[in-house]
N, C-alpha and C positions, 0 to 999 in steps of 0.2 A: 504493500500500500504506500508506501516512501515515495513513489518515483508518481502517485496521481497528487501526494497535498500543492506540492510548487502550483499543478495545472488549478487544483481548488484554489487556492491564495490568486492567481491569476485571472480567472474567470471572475471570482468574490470582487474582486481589487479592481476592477474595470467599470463595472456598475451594479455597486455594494447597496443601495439606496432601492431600485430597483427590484433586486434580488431578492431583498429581505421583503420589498412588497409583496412580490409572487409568492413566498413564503407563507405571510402572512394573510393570505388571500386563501393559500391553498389550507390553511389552520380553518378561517373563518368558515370556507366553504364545509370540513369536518363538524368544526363546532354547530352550523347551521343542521348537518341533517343529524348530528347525533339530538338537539336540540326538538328538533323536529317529531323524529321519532320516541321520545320521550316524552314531551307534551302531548305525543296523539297516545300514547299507553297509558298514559293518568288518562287523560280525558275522555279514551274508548271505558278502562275500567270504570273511571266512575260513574258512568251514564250509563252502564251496565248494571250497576251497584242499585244505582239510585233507579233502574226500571223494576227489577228485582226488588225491593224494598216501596216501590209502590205498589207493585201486583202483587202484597203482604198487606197492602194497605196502612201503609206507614205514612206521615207524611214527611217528606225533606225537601232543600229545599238545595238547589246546584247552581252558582254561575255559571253560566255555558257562556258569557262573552271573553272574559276575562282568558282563559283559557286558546276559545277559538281564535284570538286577536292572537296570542303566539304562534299558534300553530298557522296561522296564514304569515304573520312576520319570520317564522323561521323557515315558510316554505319559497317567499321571497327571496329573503337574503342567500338562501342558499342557490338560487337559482341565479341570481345577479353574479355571485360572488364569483362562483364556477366557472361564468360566462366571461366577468373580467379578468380572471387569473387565467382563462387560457388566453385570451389574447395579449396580455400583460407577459406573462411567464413566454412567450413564444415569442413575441417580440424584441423581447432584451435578446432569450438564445441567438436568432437569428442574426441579430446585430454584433453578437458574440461571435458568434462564427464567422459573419463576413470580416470583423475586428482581425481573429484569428488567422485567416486564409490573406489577409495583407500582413499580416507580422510575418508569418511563415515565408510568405513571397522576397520581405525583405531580408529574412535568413539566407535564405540561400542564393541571391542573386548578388553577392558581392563574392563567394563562396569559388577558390583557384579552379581552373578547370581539373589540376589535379584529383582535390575533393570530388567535385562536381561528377567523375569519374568514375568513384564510385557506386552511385545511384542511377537508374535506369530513366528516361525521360519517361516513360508509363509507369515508372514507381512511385516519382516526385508528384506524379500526378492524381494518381492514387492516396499518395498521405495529404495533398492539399484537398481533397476532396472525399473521398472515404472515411481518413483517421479523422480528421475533423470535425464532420458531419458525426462520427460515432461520439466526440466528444457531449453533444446535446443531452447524450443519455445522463452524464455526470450530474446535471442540476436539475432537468424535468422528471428524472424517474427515481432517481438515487439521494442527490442531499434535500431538494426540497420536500420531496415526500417523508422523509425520513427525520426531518426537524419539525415537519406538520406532525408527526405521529408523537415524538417528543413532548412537544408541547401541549397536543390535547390530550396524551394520558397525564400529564403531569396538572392539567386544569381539572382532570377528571377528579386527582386523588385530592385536589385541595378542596374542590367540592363535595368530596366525600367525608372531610371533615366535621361537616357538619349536616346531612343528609343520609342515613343508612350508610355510615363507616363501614360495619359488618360485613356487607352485602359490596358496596363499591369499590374498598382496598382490596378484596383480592381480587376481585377481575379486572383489576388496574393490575395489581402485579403477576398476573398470568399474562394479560395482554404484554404488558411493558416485559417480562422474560422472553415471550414467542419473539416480538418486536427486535429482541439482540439476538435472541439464539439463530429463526428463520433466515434472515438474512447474511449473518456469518456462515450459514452450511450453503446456501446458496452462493456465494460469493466464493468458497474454498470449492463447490462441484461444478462452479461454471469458469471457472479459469481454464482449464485446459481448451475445452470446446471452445469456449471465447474467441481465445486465443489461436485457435486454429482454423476459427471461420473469418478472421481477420488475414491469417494468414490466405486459406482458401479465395478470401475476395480477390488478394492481391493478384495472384496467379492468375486469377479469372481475367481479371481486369486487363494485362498486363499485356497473358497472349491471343487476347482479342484484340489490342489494340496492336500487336506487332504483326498479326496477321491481316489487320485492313492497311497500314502500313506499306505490308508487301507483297499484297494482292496479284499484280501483275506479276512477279517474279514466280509464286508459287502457282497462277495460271499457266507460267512459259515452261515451268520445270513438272507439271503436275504432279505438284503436292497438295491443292486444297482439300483433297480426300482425307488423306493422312492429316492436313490439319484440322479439318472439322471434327476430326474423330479424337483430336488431340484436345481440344473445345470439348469435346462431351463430355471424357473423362475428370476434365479440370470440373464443368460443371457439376457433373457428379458428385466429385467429393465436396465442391460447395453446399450442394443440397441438401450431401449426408449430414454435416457438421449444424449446417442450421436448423433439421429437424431434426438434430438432439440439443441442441439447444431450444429448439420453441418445445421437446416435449421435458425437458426438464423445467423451464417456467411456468408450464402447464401445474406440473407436479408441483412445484412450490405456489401456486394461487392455490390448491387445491387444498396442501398443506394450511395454509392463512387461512381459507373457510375452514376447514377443520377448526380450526384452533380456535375462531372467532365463535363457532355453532359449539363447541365445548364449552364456551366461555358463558354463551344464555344459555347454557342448561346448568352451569354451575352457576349461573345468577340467579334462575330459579328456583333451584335447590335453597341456598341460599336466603333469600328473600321470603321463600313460606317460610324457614325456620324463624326470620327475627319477626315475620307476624304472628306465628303462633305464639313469640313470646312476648309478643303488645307493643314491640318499638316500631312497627311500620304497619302502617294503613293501608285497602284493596289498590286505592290507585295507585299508593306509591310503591307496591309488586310489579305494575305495569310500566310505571316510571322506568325503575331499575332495568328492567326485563327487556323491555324496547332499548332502552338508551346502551346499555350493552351493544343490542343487535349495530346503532349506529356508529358505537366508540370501535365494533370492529372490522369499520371500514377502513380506517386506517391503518391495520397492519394488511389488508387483501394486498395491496400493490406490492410492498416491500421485496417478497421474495421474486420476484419477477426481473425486478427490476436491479437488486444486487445479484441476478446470474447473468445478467448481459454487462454486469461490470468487468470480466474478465474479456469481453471487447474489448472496452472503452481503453482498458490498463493494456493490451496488445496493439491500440489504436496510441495513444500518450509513448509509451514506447520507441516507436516506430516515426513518431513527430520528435524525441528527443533526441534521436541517431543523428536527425539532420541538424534541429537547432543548437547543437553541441558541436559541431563541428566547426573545427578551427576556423576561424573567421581571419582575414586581414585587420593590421590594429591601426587606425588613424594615427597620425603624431598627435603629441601630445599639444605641441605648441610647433604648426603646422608654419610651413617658410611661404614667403609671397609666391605666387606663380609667378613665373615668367610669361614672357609674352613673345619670346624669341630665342634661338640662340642652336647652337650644336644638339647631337644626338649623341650620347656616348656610353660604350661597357666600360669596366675599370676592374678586368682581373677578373670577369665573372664565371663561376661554374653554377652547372646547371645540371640538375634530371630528374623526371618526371619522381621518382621515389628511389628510398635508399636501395633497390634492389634495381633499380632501371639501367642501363646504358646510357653513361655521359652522353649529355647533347654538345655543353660549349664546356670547356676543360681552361680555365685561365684566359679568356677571351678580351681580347680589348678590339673597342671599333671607338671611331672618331668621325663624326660624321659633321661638316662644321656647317654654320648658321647658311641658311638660304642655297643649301646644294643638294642634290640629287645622287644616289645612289640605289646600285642591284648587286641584292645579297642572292646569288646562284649559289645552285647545288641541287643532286638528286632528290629526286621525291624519297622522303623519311631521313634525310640529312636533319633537320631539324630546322628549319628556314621558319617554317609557324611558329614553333618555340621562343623564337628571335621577338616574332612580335607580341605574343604573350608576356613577355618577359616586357618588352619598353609599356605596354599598354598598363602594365601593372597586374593584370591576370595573372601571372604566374608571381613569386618572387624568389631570386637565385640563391642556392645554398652557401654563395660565399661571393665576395665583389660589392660591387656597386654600377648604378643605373641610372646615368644621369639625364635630366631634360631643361636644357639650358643653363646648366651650370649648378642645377640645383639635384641632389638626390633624390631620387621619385618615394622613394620613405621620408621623406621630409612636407611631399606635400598630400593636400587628404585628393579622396581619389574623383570627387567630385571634379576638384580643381584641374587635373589631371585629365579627365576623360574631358573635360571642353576645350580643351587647347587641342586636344590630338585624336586625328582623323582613322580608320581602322578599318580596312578590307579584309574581314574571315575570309578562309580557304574555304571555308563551307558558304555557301551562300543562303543567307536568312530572312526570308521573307514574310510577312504576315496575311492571309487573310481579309484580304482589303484589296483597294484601290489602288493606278498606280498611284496616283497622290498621296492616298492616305499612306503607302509604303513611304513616298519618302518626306511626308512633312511629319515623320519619325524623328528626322533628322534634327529640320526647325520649323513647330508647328504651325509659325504665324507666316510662311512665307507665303509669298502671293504667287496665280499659275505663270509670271512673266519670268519670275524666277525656278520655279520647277521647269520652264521649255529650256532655260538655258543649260541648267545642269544636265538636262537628259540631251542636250545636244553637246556637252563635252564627252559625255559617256558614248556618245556615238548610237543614242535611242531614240530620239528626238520623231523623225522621218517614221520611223516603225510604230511608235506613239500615234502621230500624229492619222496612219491608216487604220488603225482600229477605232472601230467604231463609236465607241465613246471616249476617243480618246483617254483623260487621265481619268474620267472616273471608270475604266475599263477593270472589273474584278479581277486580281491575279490568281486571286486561289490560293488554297492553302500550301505555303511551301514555293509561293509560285506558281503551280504544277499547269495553270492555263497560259503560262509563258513557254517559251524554247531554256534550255539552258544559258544558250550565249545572253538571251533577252534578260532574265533572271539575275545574270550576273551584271550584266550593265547596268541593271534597274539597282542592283545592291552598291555600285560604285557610284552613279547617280545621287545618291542620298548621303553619299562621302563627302561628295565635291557640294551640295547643300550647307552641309555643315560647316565650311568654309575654317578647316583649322589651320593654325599655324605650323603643324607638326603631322606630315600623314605616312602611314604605313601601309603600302597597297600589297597580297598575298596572294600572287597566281595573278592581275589583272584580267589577265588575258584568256585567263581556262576556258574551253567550250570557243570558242571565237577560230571561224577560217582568217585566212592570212590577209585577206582584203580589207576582214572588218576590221582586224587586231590593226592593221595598218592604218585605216579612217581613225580608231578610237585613239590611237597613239597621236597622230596626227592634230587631235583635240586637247588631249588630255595633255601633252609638253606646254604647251603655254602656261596653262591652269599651273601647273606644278611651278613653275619661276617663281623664284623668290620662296617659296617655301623649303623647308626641310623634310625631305622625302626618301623612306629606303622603300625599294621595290623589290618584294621576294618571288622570284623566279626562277626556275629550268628550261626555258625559252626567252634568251636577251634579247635574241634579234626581233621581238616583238614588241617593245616597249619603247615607250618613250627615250630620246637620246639623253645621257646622264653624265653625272659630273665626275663619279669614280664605279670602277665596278669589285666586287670582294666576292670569294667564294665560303662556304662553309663546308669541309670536309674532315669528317672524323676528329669532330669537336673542335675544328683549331677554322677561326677564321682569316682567311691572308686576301691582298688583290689579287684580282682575278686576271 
């Protein structure tokens, strides 16, 4: 239970004021129908009593307003109450969760690509969605319910102080025992299942989402057979795990009636003994007898709800893997940015983990203010690595990383990422528009300046024949563009961003030799005056440059 209190102080600590409302909402709505059913158990007995004792011909004499006026106010309140605590109680979670699902997002997106490495992009995406989502269960089903039940057994027994003690202390302390025992044996039988239908989601999740993915390849190579059957099996053991989990919840609601229907028959028990010996009158048998039946509404949920905790604790888990992960640490007392100047290694070594193959082995580069250079070398030489490292993605196991004279740990990474421009080897598209791809870059630009960038990139023309032009949807990934378009469309949103410092990675990938020529042709001017290294295995495609350096077998020299 150690590794859920941080999430409980966390969840509490965000909107403490609220919470305790829902709490208190969800007590009221208890106290309303034990309330309820109490006042209708005097009030059926005594008007049973009193019919009984007229058809004896006795005369008495009954309030029937006084009474009836509760039992419509408790059948109110509990009907209001229920109605605000669900939208009250479900309102803050959700707001929790979306709170939740931007904290997580900012965990992990400053996170080395090293880190990053080790979670699956369907994993990340599974704990910002999944574990999260299972987090709801911690305060609608588990603390709130369970400080509602606190509470109104413990209103119960101070009530019983001075109302049928006899009768009321102990089916407060059989309820209040079930109340700790149930829910500890459900909480110790529902962990492993939990915990493994958390698992089972992920799986599910994971290679359904790598097999739409890579739909087309597993078409070319026919395996969707083999993978759909790989799908079934996964689903399977998902199904298995959550129908022993929904039938062990079963069994623990089943448990709680049990408990609560032993509880009014020891209340009745009970109750005729202290009448026959003159401390309680016919209604107040009814009183007790009912109000029982209500106070054991609040242990019903409990075991249900602490056996889907061994989710929630496989879910909190599986969110602490990533928000524990080493993070990049800001300076403390961060240096001005520059606004110009050289690129430079200083002695730096580098590799991806201590078990990896050195990429840069005591590396020094100089790259001076407003010049141009191409760092060649074979594809898995480590030329990505290169720009990892100046972008601040990466940081080197030994050296230094300067950008204008100043140490790149010296400045925070905000300051950092606007001055310097950054073409991945992978190209990363969104979802959208060509525009809205690239006023990723800078949101407020206007389309006079999106024509120009996409006409340095050498897209402009191709833009300009589809249909809707920039508001033309690329699709996810791009995937309604060509590659070469894809890629231009990602250098496009470089040359937007207009930095003083740019690192282009493959420019040219996907591009025949006419257009790599057009785009070069574009793209040298733009680059004057800036400081620019170009990583490539194809020079003669790139713009003309000011020096050219190879990286081979860790050791960078000119080329």
């Amino acid at each position: 239970m150690r590794e859920v209190l941080p999430w409980v102080r966390l969840l509490v600590g965000r909107y403490p004021l609220s919470l305790l409302g829902g709490t208190l909402l969800l007590l009221a709505t208890a106290v309303s129908a034990t309330g309820l059913l109490a006042t209708s158990g005097w009030f059926l007995t005594a008007t049973g009593l009193a019919g009984i004792a007229a058809a004896a011909g006795a005369v008495i004499t009954l309030d029937v307003y006084v009474p009836s006026g509760f039992i419509r106010l408790f059948a109110l309140t509990r009907v209001i109450s229920r109605y605000v605590e669900r939208l009250a109680n479900h309102a803050v979670v959700l707001r929790l969760l979306a709170d939740l699902r931007a904290w997580f997002f900012a965990r992990v997106a400053p996170l080395e690509p090293r880190v990053l490495a080790r979670f699956r992009s369907a994993d990340l995406l599974n704990r910002i969605t999944a574990d999260i989502e299972a987090l709801d269960n911690l305060y609608l089903r588990v603390l709130g319910p369970t400080v509602a039940a606190l509470l109104g057994f413990t209103i119960a027994a101070v009530a019983g102080t001075w109302y049928a003690p006899g009768v009321v202390w102990p089916v407060v302390a059989w309820m209040a025992a079930a109340g700790l025992l149930l829910p500890a044996l459900a909480a110790a039988r529902g962990r492993r299942p939990g915990a493994a239908l958390a698992e089972a989601q992920t799986r599910l999740r994971t290679r359904a989402l790598d097999a739409f993915a890579g739909l087309a390849e597993l078409r070319i190579f026919g395996r969707t057979e083999a993978t759909r059957a790989a799908l079934a099996d996964t689903e399977a053991d998902y199904r298995r795990w959550r129908h022993r989990l929904a039938l062990s919840e079963a069994l623990g609601a089943a448990a709680a009636t049990l408990t609560g229907q032993l509880a009014v028959v020891g209340a009745v028990a009970l109750a005729v003994g202290v009448f026959l010996a003159g401390d309680l009158d016919g209604p107040g048998v009814g009183l007790v007898v009912l109000g029982t039946l209500g106070l054991a509404e609040l242990l019903t949920p409990l075991p249900g709800a602490w056996f889907q905790l061994g989710r929630t604790r496989a879910a909190i888990r599986r969110l602490d893997e990533v928000a524990r992960a080493p993070t990049p640490k800001e300076p403390a007392e961060p240096a001005t940015p520059p606004e110009s100047g050289p690129l430079e290694l200083r002695g730096v070594r580098f590799a991806w983990s201590p078990t990896a193959p050195t990429i840069l082995d005591d590396v020094d580069l100089h790259l001076p203010a407003g010049t141009s250079a191409t760092l060649e070398g074979p594809s898995g030489s480590g030329k990505s690595s290169v720009a990892h490292l100046f972008t601040g993605l990466a940081r080197p196991d030994s050296g230094q990383i300067r950008l204008g004279g100043v140490p790149l740990a010296w400045l925070r990474a905000g300051d950092l990422h606007a001055r310097l421009g950054l073409l991945t080897q992978r190209t990363e598209l969104f979802a959208d528009t060509v525009a809205g791809n690239l006023r990723i870059a800078r949101p407020e630009a206007d389309e006079a300046a999106l024509w120009q960038a996409l006409a340095i990139a050498a897209l402009a023309d191709e833009v300009r024949e589809l249909p809707l032009g920039l508001d033309t949807w690329v699709g996810e990934g791009g995937v309604r563009l060509s590659g070469g378009q894809a890629r231009r469309l990602a250098l496009a949103r470089v040359v937007l961003y207009d930095p003083a410092w740019v690192i282009l990675d493959e420019p040219t990938a996907g591009l025949d030799a006419d257009t790599a020529a057009t785009l070069a042709a574009g793209l040298g001017p733009w680059l004057a005056g800036r400081t620019a290294l170009i990583l490539t295995h194809e020079p003669e495609q790139v713009p003309a440059v000011d020096a050219r350096y190879r990286l081979t077998y860790g050791r960078i020299e000119s080329a």
